[in-house]
N, C-alpha and C positions, 0 to 999 in steps of 0.2 A: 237316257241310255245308261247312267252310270248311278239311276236314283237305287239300286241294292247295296251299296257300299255304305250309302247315309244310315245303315243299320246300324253302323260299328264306326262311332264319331271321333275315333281318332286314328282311323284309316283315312276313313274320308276327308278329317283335317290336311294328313301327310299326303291326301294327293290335291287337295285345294290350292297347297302351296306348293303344289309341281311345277314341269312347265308339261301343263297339259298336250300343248299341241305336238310335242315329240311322236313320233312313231314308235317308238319303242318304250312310251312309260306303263309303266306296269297295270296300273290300275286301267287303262284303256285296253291293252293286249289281252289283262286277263276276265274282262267284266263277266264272259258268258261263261267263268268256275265257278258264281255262286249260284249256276243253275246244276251240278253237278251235287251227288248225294251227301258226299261226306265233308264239301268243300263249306261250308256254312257252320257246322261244328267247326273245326280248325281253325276258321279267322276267329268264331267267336270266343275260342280260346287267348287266341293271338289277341284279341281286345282288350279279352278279360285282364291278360298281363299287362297292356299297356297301361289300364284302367288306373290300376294300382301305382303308378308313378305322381309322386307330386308335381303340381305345373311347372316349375324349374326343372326340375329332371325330366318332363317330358320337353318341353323345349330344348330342353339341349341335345336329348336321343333323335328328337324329331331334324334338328339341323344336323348331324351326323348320316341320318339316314337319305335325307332329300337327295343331293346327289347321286344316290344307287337307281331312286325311280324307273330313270331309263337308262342304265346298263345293264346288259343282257350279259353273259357267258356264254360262247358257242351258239349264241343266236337260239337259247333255250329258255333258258332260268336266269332268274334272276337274286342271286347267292350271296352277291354284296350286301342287298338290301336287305334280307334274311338274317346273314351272320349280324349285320345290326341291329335289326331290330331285336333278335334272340339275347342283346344285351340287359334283357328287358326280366330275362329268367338272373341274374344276377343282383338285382336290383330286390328283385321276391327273396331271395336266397336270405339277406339281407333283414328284410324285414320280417321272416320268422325266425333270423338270430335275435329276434328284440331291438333291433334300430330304428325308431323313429324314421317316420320320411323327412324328416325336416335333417337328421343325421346323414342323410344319404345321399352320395352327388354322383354323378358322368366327370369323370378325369375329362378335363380339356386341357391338352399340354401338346406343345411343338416337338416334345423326344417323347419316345418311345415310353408311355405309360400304362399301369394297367386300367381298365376300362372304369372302375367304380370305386370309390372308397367309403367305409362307415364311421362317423368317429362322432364317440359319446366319453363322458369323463373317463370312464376305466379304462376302451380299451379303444383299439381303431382297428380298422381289418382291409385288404386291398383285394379286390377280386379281379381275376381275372378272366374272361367266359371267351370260349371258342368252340366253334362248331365245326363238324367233321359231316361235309355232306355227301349225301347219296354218289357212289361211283355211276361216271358215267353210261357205263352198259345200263344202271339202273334209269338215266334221265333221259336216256334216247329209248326207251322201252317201247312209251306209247307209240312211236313209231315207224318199228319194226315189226314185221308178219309175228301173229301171232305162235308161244310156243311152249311147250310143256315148263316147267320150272323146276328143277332140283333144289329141295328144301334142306339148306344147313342149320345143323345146331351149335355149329362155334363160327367165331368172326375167321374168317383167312387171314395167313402173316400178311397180307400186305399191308390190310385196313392195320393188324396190331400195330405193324410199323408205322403205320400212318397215326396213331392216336399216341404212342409213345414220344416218337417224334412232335409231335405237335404240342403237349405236357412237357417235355422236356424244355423244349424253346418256350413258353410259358412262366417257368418255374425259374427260367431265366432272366426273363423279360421284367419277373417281379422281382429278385433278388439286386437286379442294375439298378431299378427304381428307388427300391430301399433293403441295403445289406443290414441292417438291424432288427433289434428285436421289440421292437416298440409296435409293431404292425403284426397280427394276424396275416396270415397270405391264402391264399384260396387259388386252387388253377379248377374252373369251373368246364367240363367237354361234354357237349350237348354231340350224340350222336343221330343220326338218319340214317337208318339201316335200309339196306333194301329190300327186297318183297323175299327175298329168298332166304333171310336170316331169320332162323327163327327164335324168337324168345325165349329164352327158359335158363336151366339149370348150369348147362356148358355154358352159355352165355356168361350168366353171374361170376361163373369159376375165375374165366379170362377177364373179366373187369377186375376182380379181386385182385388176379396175377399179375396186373398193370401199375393196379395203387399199390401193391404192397413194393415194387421196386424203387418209389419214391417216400417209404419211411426213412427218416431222419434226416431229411430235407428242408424242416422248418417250413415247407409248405405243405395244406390239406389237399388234397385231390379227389375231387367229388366230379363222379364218370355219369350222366343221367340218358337210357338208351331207349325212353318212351318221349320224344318232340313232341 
């Protein structure tokens, strides 16, 4: 029932050590997506990223994530498990700044840390990655009767609000960790647009208009709006 997942060996790891027999773990809810066209592209991305973690760092993203298996959101998605594993583009970010994996670890701390840190002789750097997912009109789409779609080419204030907001408490979050200058900082915002936003030139504009309101902040902010 669940032999398509053993494609992509450290999915299939993260649900080996599920607790399977839940009703709500993900990899049993969702088994019959990777008969769906584009859903087998997408994990295999999603592998590819894991792929690249060293076994210490995958073991610790992988115990981080375990708990999310089976909790759902709105009895839909499952977003916790998502924004965790998506910690996984931080970790890439990382290693084509030139950080060795062996330089690179999952923060595990009881306050309030950022997710990953890099530290080689010269420098050290803290990342911190968050994800802005898909609004709900967008997750309840499939369904609702089917209907035409108005195609935008910029994000609405709510989403900007939602991704300033979200960087701001970020840039926060990294500066309580460490207010010095000894650390690079990174606020990393992985976006999921919905069907109706479209890509392009507006698009770029307002991501620019975002990061440029956090120049002289001592942290980088890097907006990535292809998941």
């Amino acid at each position: 029932m669940l032999e398509p997942w053993r494609t992509f060996p450290r999915l299939y790891e993260l649900f080996e050590k599920s607790n399977q027999a839940h009703r709500d773990n993900y990899f049993v809810c969702c088994r019959n997506t990777l008969s769906y066209d584009l859903a087998p592209e997408c994990y295999a991305k999603l592998e590819n990223r894991l792929s690249l973690l060293s076994v210490s760092a995958w073991e610790a993203l992988r115990s981080k994530a375990l708990p999310y298996i089976d909790k759902k959101r709105d009895g839909i998605i499952w977003s916790q498990l998502f924004d965790t594993l998506n910690e996984a583009y931080g970790y890439e970010l990382l290693l084509n700044a030139g950080y060795e994996k062996e330089d690179i670890e999952f923060i595990q701390s009881s306050r309030r840390a950022p997710d990953l840190k890099g530290s080689r002789m010269d420098e050290s750097t803290l990342v911190e990655v968050k994800t802005i997912n898909y609004s709900d009109r967008e997750i309840k789409r499939p369904q609702s009767p089917p209907q035409l779609i108005r195609v935008n080419y910029e994000m609405p204030p709510p989403l900007i609000t939602q991704i300033e907001s979200t960087v701001t408490e970020a840039v926060k979050q990294l500066n309580s960790y460490c207010d010095t200058a000894q650390y690079n900082k990174i606020v990393l915002v992985l976006l999921s647009l919905d069907s109706d936003i479209q890509r392009g030139n507006e698009l770029d504009s307002q991501i620019r208009d975002i990061k440029s309101k956090y120049l002289g902040c001592e942290v980088e902010i890097k907006i990535i709006n292809e998941i």
